[in-house]
Jmol script that loads the backbone (N, CA, C; Angstrom):
load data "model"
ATOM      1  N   UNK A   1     102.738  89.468  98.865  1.00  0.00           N
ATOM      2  CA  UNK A   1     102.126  90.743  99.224  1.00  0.00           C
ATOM      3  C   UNK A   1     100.830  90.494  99.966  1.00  0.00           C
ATOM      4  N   UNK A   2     100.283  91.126 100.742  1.00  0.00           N
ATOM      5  CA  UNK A   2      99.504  91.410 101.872  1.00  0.00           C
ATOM      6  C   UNK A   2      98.192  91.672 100.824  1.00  0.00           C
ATOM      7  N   UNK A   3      97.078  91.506 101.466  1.00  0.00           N
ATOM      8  CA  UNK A   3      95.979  92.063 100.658  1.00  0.00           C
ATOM      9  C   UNK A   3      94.980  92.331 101.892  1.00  0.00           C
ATOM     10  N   UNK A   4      93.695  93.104 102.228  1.00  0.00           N
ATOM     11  CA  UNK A   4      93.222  93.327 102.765  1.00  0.00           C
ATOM     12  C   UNK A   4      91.299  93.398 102.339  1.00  0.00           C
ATOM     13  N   UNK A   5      90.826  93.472 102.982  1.00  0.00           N
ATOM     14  CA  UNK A   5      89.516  94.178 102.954  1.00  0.00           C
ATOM     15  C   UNK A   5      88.977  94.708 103.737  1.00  0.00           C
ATOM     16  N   UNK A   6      87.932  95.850 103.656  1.00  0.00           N
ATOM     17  CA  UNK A   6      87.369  96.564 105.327  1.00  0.00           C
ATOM     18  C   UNK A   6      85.938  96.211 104.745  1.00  0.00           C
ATOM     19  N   UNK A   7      85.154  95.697 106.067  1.00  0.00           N
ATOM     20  CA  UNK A   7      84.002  96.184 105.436  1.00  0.00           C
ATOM     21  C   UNK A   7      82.884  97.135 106.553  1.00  0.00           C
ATOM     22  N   UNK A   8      82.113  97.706 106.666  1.00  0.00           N
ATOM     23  CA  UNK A   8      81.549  98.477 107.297  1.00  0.00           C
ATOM     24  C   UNK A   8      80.077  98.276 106.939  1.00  0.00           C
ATOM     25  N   UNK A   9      79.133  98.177 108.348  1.00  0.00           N
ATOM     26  CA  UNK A   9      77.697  98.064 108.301  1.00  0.00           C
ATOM     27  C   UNK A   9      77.076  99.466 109.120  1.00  0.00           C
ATOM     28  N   UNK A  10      76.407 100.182 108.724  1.00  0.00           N
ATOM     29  CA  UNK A  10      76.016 101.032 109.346  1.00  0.00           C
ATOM     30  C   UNK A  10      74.631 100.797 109.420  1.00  0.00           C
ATOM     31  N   UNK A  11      73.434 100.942 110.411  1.00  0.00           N
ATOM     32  CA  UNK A  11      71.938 100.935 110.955  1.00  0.00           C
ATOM     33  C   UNK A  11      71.475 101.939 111.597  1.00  0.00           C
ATOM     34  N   UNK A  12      70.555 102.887 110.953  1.00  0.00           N
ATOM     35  CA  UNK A  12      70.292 103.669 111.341  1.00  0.00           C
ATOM     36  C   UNK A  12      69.261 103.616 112.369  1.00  0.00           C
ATOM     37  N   UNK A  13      68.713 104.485 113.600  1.00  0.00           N
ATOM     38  CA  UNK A  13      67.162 103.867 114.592  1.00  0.00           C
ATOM     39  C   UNK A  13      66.325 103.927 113.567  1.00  0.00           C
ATOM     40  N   UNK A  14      65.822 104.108 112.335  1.00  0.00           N
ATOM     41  CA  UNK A  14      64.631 103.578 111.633  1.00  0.00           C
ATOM     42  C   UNK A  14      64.832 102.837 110.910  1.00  0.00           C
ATOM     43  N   UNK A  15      66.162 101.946 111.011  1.00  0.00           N
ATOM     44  CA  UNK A  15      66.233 100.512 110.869  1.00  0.00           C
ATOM     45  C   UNK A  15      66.996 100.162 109.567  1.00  0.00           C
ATOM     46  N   UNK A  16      66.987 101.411 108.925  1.00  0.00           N
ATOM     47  CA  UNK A  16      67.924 101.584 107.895  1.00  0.00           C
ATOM     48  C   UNK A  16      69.169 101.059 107.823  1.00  0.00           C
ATOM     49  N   UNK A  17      69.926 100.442 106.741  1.00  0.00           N
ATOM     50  CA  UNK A  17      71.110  99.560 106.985  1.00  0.00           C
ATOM     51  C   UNK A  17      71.427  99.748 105.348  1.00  0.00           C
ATOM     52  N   UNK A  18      73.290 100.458 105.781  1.00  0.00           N
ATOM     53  CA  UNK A  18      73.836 100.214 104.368  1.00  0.00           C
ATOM     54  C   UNK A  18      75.296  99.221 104.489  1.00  0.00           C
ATOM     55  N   UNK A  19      75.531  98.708 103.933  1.00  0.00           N
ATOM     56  CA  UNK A  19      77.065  98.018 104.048  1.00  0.00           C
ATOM     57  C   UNK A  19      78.200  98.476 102.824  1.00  0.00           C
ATOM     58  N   UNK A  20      78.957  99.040 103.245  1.00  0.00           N
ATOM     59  CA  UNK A  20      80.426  98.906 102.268  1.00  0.00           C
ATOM     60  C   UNK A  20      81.799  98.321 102.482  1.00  0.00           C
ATOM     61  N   UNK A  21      82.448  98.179 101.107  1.00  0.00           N
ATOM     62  CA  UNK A  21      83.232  97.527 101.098  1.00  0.00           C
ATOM     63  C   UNK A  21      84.452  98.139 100.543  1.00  0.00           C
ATOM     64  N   UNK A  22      85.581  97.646 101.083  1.00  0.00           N
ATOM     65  CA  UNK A  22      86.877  98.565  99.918  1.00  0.00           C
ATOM     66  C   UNK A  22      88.080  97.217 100.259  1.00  0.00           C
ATOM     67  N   UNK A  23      88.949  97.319  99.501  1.00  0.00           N
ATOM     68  CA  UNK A  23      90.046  96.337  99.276  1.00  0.00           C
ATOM     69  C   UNK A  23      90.713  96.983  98.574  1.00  0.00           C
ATOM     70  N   UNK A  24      92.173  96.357  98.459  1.00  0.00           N
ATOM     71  CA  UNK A  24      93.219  96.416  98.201  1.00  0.00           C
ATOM     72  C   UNK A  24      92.906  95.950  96.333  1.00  0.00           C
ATOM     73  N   UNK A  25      93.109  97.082  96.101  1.00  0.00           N
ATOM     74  CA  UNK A  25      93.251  96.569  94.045  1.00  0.00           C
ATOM     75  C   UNK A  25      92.087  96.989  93.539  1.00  0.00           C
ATOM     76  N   UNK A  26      90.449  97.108  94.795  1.00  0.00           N
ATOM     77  CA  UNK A  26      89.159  97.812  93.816  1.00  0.00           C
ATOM     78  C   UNK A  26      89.542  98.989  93.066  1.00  0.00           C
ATOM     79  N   UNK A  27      88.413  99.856  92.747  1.00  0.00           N
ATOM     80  CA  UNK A  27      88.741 100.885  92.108  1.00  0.00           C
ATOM     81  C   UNK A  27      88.818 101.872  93.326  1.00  0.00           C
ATOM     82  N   UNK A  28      87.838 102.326  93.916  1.00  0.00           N
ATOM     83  CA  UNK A  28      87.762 102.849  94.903  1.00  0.00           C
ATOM     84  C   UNK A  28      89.187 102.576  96.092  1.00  0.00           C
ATOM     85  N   UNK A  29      89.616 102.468  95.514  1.00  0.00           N
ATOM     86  CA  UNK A  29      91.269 101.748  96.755  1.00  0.00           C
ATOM     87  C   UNK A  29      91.271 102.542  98.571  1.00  0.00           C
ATOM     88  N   UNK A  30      91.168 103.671  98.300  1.00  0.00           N
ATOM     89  CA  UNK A  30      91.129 104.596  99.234  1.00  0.00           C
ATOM     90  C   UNK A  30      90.342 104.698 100.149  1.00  0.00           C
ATOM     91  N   UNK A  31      89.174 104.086  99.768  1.00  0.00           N
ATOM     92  CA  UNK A  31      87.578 104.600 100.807  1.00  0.00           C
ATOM     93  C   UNK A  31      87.112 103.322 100.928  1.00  0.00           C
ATOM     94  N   UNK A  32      85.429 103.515 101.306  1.00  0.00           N
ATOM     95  CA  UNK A  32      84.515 102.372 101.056  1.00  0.00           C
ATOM     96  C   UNK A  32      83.477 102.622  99.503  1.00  0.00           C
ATOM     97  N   UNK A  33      82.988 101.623  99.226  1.00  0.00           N
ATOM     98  CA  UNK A  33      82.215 101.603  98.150  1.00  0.00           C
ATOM     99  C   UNK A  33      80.745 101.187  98.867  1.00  0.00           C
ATOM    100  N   UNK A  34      80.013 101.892  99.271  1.00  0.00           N
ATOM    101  CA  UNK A  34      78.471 101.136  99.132  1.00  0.00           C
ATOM    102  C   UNK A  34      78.451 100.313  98.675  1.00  0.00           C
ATOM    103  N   UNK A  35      77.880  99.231  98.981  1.00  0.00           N
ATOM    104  CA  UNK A  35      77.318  97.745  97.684  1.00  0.00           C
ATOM    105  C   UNK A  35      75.980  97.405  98.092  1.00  0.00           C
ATOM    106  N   UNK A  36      75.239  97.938  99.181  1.00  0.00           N
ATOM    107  CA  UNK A  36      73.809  97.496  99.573  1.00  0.00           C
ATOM    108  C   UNK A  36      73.411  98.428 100.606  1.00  0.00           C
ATOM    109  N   UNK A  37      72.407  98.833 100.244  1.00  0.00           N
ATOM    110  CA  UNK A  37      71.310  99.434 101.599  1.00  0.00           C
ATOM    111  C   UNK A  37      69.917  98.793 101.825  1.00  0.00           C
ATOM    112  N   UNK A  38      69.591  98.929 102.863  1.00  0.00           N
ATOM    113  CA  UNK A  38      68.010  98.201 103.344  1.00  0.00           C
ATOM    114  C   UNK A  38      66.947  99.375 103.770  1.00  0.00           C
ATOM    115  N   UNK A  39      66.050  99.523 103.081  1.00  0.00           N
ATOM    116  CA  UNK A  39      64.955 100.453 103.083  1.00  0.00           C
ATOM    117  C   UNK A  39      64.848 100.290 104.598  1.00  0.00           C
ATOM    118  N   UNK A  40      64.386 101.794 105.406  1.00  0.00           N
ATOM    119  CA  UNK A  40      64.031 101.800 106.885  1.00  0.00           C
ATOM    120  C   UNK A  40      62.412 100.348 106.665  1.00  0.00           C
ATOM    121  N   UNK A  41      62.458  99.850 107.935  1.00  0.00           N
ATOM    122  CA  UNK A  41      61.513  99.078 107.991  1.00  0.00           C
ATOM    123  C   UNK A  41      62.060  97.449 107.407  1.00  0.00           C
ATOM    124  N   UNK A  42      63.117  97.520 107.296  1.00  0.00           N
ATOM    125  CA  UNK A  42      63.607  96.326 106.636  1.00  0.00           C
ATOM    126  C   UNK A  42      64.015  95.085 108.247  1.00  0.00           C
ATOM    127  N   UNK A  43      64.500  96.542 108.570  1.00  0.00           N
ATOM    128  CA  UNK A  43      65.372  95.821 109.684  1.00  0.00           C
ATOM    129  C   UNK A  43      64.477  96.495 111.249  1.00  0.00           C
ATOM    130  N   UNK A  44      64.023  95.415 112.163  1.00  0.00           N
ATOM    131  CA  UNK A  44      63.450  95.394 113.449  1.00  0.00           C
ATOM    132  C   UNK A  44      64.143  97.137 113.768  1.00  0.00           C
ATOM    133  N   UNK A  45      63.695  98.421 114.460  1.00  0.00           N
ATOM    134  CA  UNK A  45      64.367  99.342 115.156  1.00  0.00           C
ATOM    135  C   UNK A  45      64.319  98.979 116.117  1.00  0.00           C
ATOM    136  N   UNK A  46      63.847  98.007 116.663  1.00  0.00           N
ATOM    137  CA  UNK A  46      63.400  98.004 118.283  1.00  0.00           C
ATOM    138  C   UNK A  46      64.277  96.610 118.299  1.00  0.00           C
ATOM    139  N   UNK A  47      64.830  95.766 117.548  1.00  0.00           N
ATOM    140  CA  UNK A  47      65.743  94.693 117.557  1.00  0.00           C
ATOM    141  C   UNK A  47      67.219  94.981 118.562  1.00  0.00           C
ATOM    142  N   UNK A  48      68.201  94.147 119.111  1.00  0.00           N
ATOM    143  CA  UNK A  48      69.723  94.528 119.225  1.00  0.00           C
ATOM    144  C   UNK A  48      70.638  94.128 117.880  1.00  0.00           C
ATOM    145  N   UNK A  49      71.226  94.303 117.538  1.00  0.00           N
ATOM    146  CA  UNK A  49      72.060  93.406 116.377  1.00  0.00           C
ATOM    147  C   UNK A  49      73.283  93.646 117.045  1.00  0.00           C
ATOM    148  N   UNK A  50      74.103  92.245 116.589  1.00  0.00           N
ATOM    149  CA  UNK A  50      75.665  92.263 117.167  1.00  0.00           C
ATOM    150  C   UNK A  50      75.961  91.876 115.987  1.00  0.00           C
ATOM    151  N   UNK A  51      77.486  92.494 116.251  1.00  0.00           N
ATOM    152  CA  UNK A  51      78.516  91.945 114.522  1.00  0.00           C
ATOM    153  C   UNK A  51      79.061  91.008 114.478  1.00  0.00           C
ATOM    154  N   UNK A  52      79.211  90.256 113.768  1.00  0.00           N
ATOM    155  CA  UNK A  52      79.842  88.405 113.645  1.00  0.00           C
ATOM    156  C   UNK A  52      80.484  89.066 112.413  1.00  0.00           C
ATOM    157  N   UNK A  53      81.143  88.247 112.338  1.00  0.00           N
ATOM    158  CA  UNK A  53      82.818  88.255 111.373  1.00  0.00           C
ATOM    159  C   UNK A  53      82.489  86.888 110.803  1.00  0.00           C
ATOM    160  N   UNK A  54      82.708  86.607 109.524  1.00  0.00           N
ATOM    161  CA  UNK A  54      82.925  84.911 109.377  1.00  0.00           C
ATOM    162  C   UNK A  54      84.130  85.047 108.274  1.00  0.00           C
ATOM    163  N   UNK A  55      85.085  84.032 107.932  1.00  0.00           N
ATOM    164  CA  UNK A  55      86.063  83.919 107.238  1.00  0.00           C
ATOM    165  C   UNK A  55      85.418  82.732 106.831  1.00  0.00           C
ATOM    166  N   UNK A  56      85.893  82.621 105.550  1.00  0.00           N
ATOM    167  CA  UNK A  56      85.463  81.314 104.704  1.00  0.00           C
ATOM    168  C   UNK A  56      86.485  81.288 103.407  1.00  0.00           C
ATOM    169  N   UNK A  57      87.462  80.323 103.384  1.00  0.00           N
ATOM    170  CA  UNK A  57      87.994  79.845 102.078  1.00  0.00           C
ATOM    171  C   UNK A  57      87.300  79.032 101.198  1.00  0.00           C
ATOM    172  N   UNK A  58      87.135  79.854  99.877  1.00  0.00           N
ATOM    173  CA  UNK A  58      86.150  78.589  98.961  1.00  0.00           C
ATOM    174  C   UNK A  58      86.871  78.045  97.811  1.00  0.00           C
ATOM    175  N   UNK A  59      88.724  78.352  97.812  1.00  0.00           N
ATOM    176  CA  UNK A  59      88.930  77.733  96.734  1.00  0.00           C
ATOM    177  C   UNK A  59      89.548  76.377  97.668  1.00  0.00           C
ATOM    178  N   UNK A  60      90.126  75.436  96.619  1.00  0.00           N
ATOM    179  CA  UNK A  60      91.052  74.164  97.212  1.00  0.00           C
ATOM    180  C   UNK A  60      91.973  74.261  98.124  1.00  0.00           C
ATOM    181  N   UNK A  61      92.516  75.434  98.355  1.00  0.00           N
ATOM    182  CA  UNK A  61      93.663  75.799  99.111  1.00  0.00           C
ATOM    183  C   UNK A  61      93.252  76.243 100.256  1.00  0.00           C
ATOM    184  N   UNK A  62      94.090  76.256 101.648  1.00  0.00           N
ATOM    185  CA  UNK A  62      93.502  76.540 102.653  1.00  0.00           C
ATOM    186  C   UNK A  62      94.800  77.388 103.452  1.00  0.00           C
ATOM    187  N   UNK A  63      94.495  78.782 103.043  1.00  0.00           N
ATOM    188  CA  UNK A  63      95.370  80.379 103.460  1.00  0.00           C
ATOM    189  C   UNK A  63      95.242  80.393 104.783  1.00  0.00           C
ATOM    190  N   UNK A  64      96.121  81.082 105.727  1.00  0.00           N
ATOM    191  CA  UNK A  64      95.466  81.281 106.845  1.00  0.00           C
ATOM    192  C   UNK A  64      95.074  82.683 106.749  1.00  0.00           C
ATOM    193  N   UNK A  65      93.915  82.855 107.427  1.00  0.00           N
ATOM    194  CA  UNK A  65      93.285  84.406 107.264  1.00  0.00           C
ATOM    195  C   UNK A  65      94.022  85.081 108.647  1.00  0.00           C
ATOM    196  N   UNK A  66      94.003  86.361 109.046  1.00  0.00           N
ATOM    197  CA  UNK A  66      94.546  86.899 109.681  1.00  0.00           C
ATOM    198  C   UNK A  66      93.080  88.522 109.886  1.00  0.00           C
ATOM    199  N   UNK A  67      93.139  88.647 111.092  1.00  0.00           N
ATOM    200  CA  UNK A  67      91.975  89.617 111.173  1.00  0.00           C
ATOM    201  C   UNK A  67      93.082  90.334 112.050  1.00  0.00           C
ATOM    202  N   UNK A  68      93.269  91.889 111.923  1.00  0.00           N
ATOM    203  CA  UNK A  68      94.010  92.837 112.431  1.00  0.00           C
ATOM    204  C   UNK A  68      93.741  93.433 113.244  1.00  0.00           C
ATOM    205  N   UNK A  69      92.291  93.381 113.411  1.00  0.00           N
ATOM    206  CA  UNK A  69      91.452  94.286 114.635  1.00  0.00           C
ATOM    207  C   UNK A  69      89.522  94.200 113.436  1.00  0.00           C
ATOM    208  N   UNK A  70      89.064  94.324 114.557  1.00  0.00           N
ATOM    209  CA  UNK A  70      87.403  93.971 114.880  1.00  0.00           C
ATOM    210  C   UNK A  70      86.964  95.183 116.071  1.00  0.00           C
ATOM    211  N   UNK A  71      85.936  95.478 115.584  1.00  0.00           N
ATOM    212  CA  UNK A  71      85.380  96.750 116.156  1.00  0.00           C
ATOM    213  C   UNK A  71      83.896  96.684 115.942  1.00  0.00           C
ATOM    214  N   UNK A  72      83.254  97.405 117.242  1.00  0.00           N
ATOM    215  CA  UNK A  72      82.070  97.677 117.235  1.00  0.00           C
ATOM    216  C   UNK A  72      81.422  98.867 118.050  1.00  0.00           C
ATOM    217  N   UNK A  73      80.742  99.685 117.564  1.00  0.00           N
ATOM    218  CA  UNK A  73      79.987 100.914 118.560  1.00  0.00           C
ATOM    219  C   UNK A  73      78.687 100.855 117.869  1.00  0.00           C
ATOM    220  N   UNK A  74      78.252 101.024 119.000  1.00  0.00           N
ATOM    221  CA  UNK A  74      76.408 101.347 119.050  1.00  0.00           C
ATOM    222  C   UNK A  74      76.003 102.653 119.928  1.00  0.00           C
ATOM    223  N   UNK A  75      75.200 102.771 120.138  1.00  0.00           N
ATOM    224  CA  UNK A  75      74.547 103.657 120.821  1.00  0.00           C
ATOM    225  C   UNK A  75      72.797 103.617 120.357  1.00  0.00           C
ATOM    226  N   UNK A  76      72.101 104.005 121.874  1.00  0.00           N
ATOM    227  CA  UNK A  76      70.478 103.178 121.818  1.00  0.00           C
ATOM    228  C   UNK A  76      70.281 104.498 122.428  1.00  0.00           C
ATOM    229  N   UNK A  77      69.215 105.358 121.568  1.00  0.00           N
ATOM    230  CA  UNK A  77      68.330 106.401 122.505  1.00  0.00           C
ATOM    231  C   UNK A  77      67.262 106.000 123.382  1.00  0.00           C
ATOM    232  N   UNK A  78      67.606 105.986 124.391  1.00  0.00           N
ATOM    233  CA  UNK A  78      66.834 105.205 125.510  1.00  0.00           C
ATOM    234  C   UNK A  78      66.066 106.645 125.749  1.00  0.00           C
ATOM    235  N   UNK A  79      65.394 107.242 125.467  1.00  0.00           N
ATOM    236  CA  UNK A  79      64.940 108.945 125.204  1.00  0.00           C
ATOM    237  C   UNK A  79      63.821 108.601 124.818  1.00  0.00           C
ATOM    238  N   UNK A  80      63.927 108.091 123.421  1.00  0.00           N
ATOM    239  CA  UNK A  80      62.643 107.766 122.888  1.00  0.00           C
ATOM    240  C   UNK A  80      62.194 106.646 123.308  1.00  0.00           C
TER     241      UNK A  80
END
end "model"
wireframe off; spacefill off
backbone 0.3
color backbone group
């Protein structure tokens, strides 16, 4: 059987940053779960950030991972 995970980073322009997570078998099965946010001021607003992906096997065995699709949108108020 197949198993999955999504995870999602959201940054707000005052630099605000929450990340969630959902998988196959949590409780939450259906959605994302929050697991961390970063107080505004944590994170540069005036920074770029790009998304990196990393896969890492840490038991003895070596699975092949499989990524289904990777996505990214931004948007910069060049206004302010």
């Amino acid at each position: 059987a197949d198993s999955w995970i999504v995870a999602r980073v959201e940054i707000d322009p005052d630099g605000t940053a929450r990340g969630y997570l959902g998988a196959a078998g949590s409780a939450n099965q259906n959605g994302l779960t929050l697991v961390a946010t970063l107080k505004a001021g944590t994170l540069d607003k005036d920074a770029l950030y790009h998304p990196h992906m990393h896969l890492a096997e840490q038991s003895t065995g070596d699975p092949t991972h499989e990524v289904d699709y990777f996505g990214a949108r931004g948007h910069r108020d060049w206004t302010s």
